[in-house]
DOVEXDREN-229946 format. One line per 10 residues: their letters; for each residue x, y, z negated of C-alpha. Coordinates in Angstrom, 3 decimals. Example, Ala and Ser with C-alpha at 12.3 -4.5 7.8 and 13.67 -1.06 7.14 Angstrom:
// DOVEXDREN-229946
as	12.300:-4.500:-7.800; 13.670:-1.060:-7.140
END
This chain:
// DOVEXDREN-229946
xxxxxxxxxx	54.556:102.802:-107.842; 54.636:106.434:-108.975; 56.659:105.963:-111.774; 59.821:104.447:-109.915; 62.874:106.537:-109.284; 65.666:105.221:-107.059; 69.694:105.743:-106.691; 72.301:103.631:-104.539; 74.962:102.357:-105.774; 78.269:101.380:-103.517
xxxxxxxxxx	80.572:98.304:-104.011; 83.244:100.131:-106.776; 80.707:101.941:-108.457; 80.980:100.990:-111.984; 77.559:100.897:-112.350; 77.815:97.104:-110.723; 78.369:96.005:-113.845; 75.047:96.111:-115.330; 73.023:95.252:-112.367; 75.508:92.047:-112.085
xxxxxxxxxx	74.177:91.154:-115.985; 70.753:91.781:-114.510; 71.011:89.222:-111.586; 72.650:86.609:-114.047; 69.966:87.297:-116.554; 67.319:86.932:-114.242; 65.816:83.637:-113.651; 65.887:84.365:-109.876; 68.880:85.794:-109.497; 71.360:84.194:-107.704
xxxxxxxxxx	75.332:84.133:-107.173; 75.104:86.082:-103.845; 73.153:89.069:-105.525; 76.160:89.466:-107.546; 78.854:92.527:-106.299; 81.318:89.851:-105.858; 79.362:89.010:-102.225; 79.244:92.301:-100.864; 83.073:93.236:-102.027; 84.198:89.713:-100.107
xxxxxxxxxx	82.585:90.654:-96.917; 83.801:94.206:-97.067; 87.407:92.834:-98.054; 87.397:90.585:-94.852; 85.156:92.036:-92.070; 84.875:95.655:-93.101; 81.338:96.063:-93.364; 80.332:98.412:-96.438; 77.910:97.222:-99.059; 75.409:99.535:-101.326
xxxxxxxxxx	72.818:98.264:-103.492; 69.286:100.316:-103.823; 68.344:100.672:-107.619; 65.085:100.858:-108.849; 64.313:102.476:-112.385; 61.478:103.084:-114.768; 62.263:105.431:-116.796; 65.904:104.662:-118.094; 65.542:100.784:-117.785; 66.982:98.901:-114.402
xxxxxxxxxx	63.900:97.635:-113.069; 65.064:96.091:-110.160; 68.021:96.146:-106.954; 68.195:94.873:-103.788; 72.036:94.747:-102.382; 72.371:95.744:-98.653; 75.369:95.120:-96.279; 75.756:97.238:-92.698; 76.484:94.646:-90.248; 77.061:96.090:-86.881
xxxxxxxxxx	78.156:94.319:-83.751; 80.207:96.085:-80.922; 78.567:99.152:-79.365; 75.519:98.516:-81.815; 74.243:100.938:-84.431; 74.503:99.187:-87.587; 72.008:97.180:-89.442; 70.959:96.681:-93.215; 70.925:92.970:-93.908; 70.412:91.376:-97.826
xxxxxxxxxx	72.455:89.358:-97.012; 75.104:88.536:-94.159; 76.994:85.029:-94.570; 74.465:83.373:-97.153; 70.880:81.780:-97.260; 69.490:84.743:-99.931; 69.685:88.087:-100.769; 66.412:90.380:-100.784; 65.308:92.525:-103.426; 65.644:91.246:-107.592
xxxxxxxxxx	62.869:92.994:-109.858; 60.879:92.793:-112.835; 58.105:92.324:-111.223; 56.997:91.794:-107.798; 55.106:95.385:-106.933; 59.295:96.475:-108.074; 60.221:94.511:-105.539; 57.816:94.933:-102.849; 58.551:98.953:-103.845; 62.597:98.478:-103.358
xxxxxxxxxx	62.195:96.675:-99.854; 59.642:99.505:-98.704; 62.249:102.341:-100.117; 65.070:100.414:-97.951; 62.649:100.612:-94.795; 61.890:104.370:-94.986; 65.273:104.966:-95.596; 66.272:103.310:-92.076; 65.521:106.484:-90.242; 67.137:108.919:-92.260
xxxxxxxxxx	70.229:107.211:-92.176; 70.818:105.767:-88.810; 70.223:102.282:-89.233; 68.972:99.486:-86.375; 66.897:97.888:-88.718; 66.521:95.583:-91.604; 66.431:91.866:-92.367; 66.121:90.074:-96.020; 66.804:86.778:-96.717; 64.519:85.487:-99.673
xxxxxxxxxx	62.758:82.223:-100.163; 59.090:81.601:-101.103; 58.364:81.112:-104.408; 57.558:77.579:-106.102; 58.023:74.269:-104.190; 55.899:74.227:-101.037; 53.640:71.470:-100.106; 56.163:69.445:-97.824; 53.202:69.399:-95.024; 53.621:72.941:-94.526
xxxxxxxxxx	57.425:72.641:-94.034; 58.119:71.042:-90.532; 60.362:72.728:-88.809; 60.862:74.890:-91.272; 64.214:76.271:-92.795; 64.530:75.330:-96.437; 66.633:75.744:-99.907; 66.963:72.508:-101.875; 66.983:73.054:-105.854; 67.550:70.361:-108.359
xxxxxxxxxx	67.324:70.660:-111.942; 70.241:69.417:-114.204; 70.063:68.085:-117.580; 72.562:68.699:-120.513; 74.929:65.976:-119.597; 76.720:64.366:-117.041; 75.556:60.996:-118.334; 71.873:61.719:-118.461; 72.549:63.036:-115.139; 74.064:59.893:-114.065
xxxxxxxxxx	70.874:57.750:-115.637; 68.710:59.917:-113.600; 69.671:59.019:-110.429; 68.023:55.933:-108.663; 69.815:52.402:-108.787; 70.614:53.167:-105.142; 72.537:56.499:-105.838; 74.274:55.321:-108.659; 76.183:52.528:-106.731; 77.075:54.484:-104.075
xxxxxxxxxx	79.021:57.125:-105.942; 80.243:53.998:-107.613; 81.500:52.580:-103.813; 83.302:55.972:-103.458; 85.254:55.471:-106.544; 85.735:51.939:-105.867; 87.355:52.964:-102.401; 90.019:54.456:-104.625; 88.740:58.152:-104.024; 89.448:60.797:-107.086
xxxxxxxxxx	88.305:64.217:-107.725; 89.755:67.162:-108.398; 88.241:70.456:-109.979; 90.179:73.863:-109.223; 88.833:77.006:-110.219; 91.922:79.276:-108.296; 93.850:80.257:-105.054; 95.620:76.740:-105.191; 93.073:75.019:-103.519; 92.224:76.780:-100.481
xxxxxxxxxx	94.627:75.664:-98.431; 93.302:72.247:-98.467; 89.946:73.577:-98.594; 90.257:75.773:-95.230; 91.795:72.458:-93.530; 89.029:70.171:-94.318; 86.248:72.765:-94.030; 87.891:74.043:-90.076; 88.228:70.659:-88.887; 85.057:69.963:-89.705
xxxxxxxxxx	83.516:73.330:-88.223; 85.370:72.424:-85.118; 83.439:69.012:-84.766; 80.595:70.602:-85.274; 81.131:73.035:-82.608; 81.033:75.937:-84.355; 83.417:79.356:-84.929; 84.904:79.000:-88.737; 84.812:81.976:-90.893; 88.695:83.269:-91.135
xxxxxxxxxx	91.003:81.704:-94.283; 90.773:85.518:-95.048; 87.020:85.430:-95.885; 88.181:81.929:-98.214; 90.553:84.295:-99.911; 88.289:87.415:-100.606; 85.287:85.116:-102.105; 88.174:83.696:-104.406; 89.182:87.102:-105.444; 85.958:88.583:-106.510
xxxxxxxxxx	84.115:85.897:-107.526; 87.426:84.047:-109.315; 87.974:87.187:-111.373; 85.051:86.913:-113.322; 85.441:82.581:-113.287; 82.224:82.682:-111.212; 83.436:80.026:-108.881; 85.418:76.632:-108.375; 86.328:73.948:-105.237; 85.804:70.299:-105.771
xxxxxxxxxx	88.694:68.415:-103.831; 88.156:64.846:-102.875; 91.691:62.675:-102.102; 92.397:59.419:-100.485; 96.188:58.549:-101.595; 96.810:61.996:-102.206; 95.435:63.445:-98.868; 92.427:65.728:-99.117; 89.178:64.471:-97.558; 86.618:65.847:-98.580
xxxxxxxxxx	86.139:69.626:-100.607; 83.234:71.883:-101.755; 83.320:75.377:-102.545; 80.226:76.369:-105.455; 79.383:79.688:-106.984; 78.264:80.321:-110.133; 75.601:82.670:-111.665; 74.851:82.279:-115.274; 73.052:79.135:-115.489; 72.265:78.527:-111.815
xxxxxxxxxx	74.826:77.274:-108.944; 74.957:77.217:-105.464; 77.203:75.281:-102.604; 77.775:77.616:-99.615; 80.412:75.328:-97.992; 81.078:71.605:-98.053; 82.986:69.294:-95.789; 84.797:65.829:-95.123; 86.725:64.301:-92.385; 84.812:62.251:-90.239
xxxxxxxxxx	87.418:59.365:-90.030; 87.530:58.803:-93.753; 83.147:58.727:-94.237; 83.171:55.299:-94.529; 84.895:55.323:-97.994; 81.902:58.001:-98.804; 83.707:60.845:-100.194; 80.112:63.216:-99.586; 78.669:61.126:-102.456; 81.516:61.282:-104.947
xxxxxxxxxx	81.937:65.031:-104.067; 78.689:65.597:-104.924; 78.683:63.727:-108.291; 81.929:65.411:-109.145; 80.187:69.155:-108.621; 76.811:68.188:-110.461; 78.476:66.304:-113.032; 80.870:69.442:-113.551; 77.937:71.801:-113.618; 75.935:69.755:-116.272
xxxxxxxxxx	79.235:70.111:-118.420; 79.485:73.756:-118.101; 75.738:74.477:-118.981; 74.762:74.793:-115.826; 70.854:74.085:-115.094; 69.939:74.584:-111.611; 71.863:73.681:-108.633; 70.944:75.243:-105.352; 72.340:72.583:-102.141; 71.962:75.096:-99.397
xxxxxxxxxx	70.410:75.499:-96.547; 68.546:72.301:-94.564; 65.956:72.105:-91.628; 63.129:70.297:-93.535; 63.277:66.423:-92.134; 66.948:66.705:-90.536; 69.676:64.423:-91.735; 71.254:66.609:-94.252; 67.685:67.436:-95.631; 67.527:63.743:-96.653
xxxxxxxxxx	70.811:63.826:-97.895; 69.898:66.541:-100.592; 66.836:64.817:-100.909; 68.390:61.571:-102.425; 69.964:63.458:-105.037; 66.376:64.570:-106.617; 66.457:67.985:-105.062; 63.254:69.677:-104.107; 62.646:71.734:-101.247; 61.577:75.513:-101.401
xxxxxxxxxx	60.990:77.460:-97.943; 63.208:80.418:-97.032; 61.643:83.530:-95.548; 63.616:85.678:-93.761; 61.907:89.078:-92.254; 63.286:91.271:-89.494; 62.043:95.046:-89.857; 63.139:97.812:-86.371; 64.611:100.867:-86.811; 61.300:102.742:-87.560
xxxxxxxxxx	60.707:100.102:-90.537; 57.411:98.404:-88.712; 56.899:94.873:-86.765; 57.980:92.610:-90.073; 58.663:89.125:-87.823; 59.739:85.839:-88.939; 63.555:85.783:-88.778; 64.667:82.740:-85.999; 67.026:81.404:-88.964; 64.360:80.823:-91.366
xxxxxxxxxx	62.111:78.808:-88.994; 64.725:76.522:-87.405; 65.429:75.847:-83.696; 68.081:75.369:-81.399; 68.688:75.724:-77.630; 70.497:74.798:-74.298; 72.811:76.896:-74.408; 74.276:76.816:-78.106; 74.347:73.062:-76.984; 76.743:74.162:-74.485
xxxxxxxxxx	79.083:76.900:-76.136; 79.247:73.802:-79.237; 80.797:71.289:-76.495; 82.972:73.701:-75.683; 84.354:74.544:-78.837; 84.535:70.761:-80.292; 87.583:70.416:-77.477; 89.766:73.413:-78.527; 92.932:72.659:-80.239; 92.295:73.432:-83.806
xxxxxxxxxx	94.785:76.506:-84.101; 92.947:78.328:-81.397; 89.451:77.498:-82.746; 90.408:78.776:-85.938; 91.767:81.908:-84.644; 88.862:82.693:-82.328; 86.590:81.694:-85.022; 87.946:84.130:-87.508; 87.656:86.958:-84.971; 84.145:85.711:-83.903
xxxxxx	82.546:84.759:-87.056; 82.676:88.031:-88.461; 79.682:89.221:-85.971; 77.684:85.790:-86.750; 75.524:86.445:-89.391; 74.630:83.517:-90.625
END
């Protein structure tokens, strides 16, 4: 488009300020668009964020926020965005957006990069026979209440968040640095038994910062007699949400503290005028898929594209199409028997060169 001019922006430029209204404004934009993202990960890993602007005339027409991940002895690489299921460019319109995502490629030469990868999604709700195997996002829409939210659910759903509060479980909403202690516990133990590296309590305390400062965030603590079981961890973006991390402790999932965690973020959301909720990241047909599922959520595929150094051979990214293999089978045995200190220190050290 002839008419576009572009700039780049870094993390403290004061400029952020407006292209943060623009992402909350816009009905795609979403909580990791915001500068708060790209300030936590260059708070706790030290990789430096810019976003590309796009203008037409004097008005913002679009931006698409870029992080340079690098790995040891590796040139670094553009990525929208490390840590998270989306990023990609946010435009008016999308010959804007197709424009900022070719600007980003032809400026990979000129300034040393590896290569590119954005994270976006398809848009609409996809025909669930073209999603096997596939990588999705799983939106639900909320209504204006917690109790119409409640009536919505099926007969089935209902009693079970009803079971969890019958077990004697409570909830707990905390919007500061006072719950990430019990947060980090639940959420490393649980990494651990998964057999993967945890990102460091550091990374917990840099996406509280940022994204607390402007109340764009809150944890969800489940208890059991006072002890923390379950917690979630949900960003905020105008009238949109989205759950990055949620965990419980596999000995206590037989009182069901997934379903009243759940119902305690949703029903939260509803009451803050919240209207979409985003539940992350699934592998269509896989057990947490189903989980979302129940709930009402629908699924939309992610497509993630990988672009080299010269800004050519555009290839599916192996996140967004699902997978797995021998030997990630292997390095997650090993790590499910290391003593939890030492998994979370490696983990913190290790996690910061994981992209996902």
């Amino acid at each position: 488009m002839n008419d576009l001019r572009f700039s780049t922006l870094d993390n403290d430029d004061p400029g952020n300020d407006a292209l943060d209204a623009f992402v909350r404004a816009h009905p795609e934009g979403n909580a990791y668009q915001l500068a708060a993202w790209r300030r936590a990960v260059a708070s706790a890993y030290g990789y430096a964020g810019r976003v590309l602007v796009a203008w037409q005339g004097s008005e913002l027409a679009g931006m698409l926020p870029l992080c340079e991940f690098a790995r040891p002895l590796s040139r670094p690489r553009w990525i929208s965005l490390p840590f998270c299921d989306l990023g990609g460019p946010l435009a008016v319109s999308g010959a804007v957006a197709e424009a900022l995502a070719a600007r980003a490629r032809l400026d990979l030469g000129t300034q040393g990069a590896a290569g590119l990868e954005l994270r976006c999604s398809a848009p609409g709700t996809e025909d669930e026979a073209g999603l096997e195997g596939r990588k999705v996002r799983m939106l639900l829409g909320l209504p204006e209440s917690a109790a119409a939210l409640m009536q919505s659910y099926p007969p089935k759903l209902r009693s079970q968040v009803r079971k969890a509060e019958k077990n004697g479980l409570t909830s707990e909403v905390i919007t500061g640095a006072a719950g990430i202690a019990e947060f980090y516990d639940i959420y490393s133990r649980n990494m651990r038994r998964l057999g993967s590296p945890p990102h460091s309590r550091a990374w917990f305390e840099a996406v509280q910062r940022h994204y607390g400062a402007a109340g764009d965030m809150f944890m969800v603590i489940v208890r059991h007699e006072g002890k923390a079981v379950g917690a979630g961890w949900v960003l905020l973006c105008g009238d949109k949400a989205v759950i990055p991390w949620a965990s419980t402790l596999a000995e206590f999932n037989s009182l069901a503290p997934n379903m009243l965690l759940y119902w305690a973020i949703q029903s939260h959301l509803c009451e803050r005028g919240v209207r979409q909720f985003d539940f992350g990241r699934s592998t269509f047909g896989e057990g947490t898929y189903k989980f979302k599922k129940q709930w009402g959520a629908l699924p939309v595929a992610l497509d993630w594209k990988e672009w080299d150094a010269q800004g050519v051979a555009a290839i599916a990214a192996p996140a967004a199409k699902g997978g797995g293999s021998s030997l990630r089978a292997l390095i997650e045995s090993a790590w499910q028997k290391l003593p939890l200190p030492v998994a979370n220190s490696l983990g913190g050290r290790l996690r910061r060169y994981i992209t996902l």
